[in-house]
N, C-alpha and C positions, 0 to 999 in steps of 0.2 A: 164440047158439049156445054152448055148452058144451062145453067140452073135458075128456074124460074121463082121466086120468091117474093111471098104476097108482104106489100108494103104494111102500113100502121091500117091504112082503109082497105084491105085486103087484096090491094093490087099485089101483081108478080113482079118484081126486081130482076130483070137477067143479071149473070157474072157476079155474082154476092151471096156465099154459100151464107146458110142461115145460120149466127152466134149462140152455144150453151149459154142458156142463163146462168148456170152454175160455175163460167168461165168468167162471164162478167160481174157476178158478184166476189170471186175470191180473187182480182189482179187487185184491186185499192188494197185491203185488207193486207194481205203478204208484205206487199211495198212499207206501208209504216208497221211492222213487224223487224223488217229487216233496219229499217232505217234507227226503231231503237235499239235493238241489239248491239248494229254499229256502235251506235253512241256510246253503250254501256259500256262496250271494250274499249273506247279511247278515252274514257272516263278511268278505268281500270288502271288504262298503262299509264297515264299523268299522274294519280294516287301513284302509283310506285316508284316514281322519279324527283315526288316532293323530300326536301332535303329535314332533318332531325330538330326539332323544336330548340333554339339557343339556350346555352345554362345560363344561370342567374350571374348576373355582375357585381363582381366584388364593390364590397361597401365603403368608399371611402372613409377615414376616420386619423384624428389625430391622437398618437401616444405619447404616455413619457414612460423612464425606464425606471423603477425606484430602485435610487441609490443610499445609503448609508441611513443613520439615524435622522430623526426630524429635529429643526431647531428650536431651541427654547422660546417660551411663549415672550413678547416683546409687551410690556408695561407701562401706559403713558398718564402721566396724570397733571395734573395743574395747578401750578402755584403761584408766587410773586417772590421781587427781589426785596431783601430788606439787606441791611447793613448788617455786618456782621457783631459790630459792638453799638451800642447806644444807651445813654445813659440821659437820667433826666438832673436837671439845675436847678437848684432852693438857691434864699435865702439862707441862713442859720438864725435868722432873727426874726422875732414878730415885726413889721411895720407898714405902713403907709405906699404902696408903692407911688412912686411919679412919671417914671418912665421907663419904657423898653424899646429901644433903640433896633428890634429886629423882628421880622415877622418868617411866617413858616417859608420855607424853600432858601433863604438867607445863606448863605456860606460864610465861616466864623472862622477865625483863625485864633490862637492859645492869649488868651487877653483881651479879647476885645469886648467890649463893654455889654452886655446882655440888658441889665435891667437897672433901675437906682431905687433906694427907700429915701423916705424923709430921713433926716439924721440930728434932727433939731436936738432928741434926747441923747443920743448915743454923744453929742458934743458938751451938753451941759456935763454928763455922766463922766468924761475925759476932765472937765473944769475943775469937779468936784473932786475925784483922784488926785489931780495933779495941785490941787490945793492941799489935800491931806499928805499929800507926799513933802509938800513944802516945811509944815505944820511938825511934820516927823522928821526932818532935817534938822529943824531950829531944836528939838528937843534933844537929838542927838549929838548937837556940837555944845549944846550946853554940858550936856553929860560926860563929853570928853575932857571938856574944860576942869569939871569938879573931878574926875579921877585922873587925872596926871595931878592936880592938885595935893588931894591926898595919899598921891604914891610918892611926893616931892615930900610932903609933910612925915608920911610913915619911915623916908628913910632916916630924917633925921632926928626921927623919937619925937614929932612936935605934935601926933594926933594916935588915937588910939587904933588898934586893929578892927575895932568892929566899924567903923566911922568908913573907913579902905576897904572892906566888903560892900557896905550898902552903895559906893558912888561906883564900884566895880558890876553891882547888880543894875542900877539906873544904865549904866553905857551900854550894858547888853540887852538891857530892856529896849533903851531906845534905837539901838542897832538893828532890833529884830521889827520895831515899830516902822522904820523907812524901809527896811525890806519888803513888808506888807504893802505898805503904802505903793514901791514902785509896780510889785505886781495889778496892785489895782490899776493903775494906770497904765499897763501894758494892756491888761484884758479888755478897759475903755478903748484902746486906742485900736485894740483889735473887733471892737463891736462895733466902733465907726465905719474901719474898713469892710466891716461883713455888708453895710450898706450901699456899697454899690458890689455887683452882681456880674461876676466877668467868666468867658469860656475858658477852661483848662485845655481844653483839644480840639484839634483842627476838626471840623464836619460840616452838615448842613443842618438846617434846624428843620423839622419836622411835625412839631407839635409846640402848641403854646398855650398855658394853663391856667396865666390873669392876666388880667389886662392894668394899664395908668390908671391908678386913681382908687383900686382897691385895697383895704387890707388884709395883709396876706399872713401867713401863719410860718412858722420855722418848718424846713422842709418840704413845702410845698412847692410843685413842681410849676416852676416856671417854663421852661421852654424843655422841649428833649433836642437834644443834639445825635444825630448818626455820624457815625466818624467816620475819617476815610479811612481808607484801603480796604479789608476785608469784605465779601459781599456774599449772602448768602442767597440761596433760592432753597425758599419755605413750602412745605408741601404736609397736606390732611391725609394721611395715607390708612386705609381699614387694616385691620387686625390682622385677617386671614394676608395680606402683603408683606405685613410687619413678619409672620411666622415663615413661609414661605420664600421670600427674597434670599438672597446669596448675603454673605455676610458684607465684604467690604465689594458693594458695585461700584462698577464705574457708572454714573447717571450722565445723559447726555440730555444739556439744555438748550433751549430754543425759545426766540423770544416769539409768542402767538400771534403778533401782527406780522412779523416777519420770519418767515422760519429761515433766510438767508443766514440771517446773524445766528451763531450757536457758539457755543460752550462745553465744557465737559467739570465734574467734579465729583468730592466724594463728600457720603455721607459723613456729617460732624456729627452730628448730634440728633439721639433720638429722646425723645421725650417720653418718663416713666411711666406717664400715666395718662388714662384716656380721656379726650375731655370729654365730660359728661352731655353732651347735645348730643353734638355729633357721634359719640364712640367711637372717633378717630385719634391717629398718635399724631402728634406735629414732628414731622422730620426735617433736620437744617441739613441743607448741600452743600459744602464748603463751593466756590467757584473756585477753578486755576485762574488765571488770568483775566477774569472777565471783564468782557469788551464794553468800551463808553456807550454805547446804544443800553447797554441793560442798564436803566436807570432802577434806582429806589422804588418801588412799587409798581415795576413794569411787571405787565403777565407772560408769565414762560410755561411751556411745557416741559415736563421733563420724563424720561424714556430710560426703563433697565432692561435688560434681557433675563430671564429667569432659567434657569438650567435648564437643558435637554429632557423630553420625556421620553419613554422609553417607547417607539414607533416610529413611523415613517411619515413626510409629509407628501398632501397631495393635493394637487387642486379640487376645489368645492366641485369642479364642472363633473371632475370623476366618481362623484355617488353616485348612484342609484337605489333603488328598492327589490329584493326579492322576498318573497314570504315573510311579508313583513319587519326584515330586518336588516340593515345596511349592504350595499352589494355593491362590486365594481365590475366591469367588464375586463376579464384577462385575454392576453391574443397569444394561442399557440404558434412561436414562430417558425416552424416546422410549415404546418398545415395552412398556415394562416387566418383561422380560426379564433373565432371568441369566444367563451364560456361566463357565466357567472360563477364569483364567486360572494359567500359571503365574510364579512368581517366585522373589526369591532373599533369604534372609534373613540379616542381617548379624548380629544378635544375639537369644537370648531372655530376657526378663527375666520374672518371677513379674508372670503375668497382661495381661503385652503382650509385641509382637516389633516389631522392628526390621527394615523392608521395603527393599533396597537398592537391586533393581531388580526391574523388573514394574508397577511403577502410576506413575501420574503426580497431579500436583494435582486437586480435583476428581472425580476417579475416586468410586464410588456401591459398598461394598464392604459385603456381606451380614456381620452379626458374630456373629447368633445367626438359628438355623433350618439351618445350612449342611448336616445332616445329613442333611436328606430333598429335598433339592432335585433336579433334572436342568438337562442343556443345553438352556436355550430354554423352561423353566419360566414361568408368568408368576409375578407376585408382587407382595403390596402391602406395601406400605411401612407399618410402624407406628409407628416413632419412630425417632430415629439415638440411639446413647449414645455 
């Protein structure tokens, strides 16, 4: 049977039952109903198959472990060498100088000639001595002459006793007159010699105080001579060093253009009083053996160790800050864990500190990384330095 069915222009269609509207409008609709549902549930099951978000990665970091006490703070300061004896060269006499035969840097040996005066007078002065010495000779052999006379006369009753006193008192008078007389003439002959000007001890000369051609005055200083052997290294050192230092250091020296060359020595000598500019003590360091590089007024450093303070030493790199007040990072090595803690620091020195209290021996103390760190961070450990 055929069913006749009026087209769009109201013809009939055989064999094409006629479509619910209500068919054709709800097949689109259902289809993307079901098509997201689908979706949702394979949305669903892939959510349930994603795997657990990763924990955080340990924080790399370097420790060290603190061990024993910290070492005493290290004291460097700067001096110069000088000689350990030196003494300055007079005349003894007013004169004229003519000549100095040595200028400074000079090395002298025991005698050698330094300087000259005129000695025109110191020669007239020897003339006139050794004329009055002549002068008190003649009187004295005359004197001798008259008392053996009247000791010849007295034995044989030919002259009286008082006559044998008086030529007894002439002999000793004029005995004691050439006595005089030769000292003067030793002291001329010793005033000559003070005119020329010669070194007692082997050194170098270092300083010089007239020159040819002036006149100079009794004990003024002509040259100064440094002697050999002994050599000190000189040092201005401040009060608070002077109270502070260990009694007898060992100071170790080094010469500041070359710190290859070094030395070691002990303090000689401290000086009582402060000099007034500065308000420093001048301290002598005796040298042991020191070496020919260390000349006379070469510049040296020299370095003591100062006792132990009572704390721990740490690298600078291991500060930090927390609430305002010194902190280090400690590593639980159990957990591996860092914490702060705080502490208290007794000293800083270039590239480490001085820990007084807050840690103990053993303590695990972060030295580099402390920047990015938190409380209860983990962390691994990659070398201690």
């Amino acid at each position: 049977m055929q069913v006749k069915a009026a087209g769009r222009n109201g013809t009939i269609v055989a064999g094409r039952p006629p479509t619910s509207s209500f068919s054709a409008q709800k097949g689109p609709s259902m289809f993307k109903s079901r098509f997201v549902a689908a979706a949702l549930l394979v949305a669903t099951v892939a959510g349930c198959d994603d795997p657990a978000p990763p924990a955080p990665r340990a924080r790399p970091v370097r420790v060290v472990t603190v061990e024993g006490r910290a070492a005493g703070e290290t004291i460097s300061l700067t001096g110069q060498i000088r000689a350990r004896d030196q003494g300055s060269v007079a005349f003894r006499l007013d004169g004229r100088m003519l000549e100095r035969p040595v200028n400074v840097g000079d090395t002298l040996r025991p005698g050698d000639v330094v300087a000259r005066l005129d000695r025109q007078n110191q020669e007239n002065a020897l003339r006139s001595a050794r004329a009055a010495l002549s002068a008190a000779e003649a009187v004295l052999t005359q004197a001798r002459l008259t008392f053996r006379r009247q000791q010849e006369l007295l034995r044989d009753g030919w002259t009286p006793r008082a006559r044998f006193d008086d030529a007894q008192q002439a002999l000793q008078s004029a005995q004691a007159q050439v006595d005089a007389a030769q000292a003067q003439v030793r002291i001329a002959e010793d005033h000559l010699g003070y005119t020329t000007l010669s070194a007692d001890v082997a050194g170098a000369v270092t300083a010089v105080g007239a020159e040819p051609g002036e006149v100079v005055r009794a004990g003024q200083m002509i040259v100064q001579i440094a002697r050999e052997g002994g050599r000190d290294a000189v040092f201005d050192v401040p009060e608070q060093l002077i109270r502070t230092a260990p009694r007898d250091p060992e100071v170790e020296i080094v010469l500041t253009d070359d710190p290859r060359i070094r030395a070691v020595g002990r303090v000689r000598e401290v000086s009582p009083q402060a000099d007034p500019a500065t308000r420093t003590f001048q301290v002598k360091v005796g040298i042991i053996d020191p070496p020919e590089n260390m000349r006379l007024g070469s510049t040296v450093s020299g370095s003591i160790q100062l006792e132990a303070p009572p704390g721990v030493n740490l690298p600078a790199s291991a500060l930090t800050e927390a609430n305002g007040r010194p902190a280090v990072w400690v590593v639980d090595p159990e957990s591996r864990t860092v914490s702060l803690r705080n502490v208290e620091v007794a000293r800083f020195d270039p590239g480490r500190v001085v820990i007084s209290r807050g840690l103990e021996a053993g303590d695990v103390v972060v030295t580099a990384g402390v920047q990015v760190l938190r409380p209860g961070q983990r962390v691994r450990v990659q070398g201690a330095v």
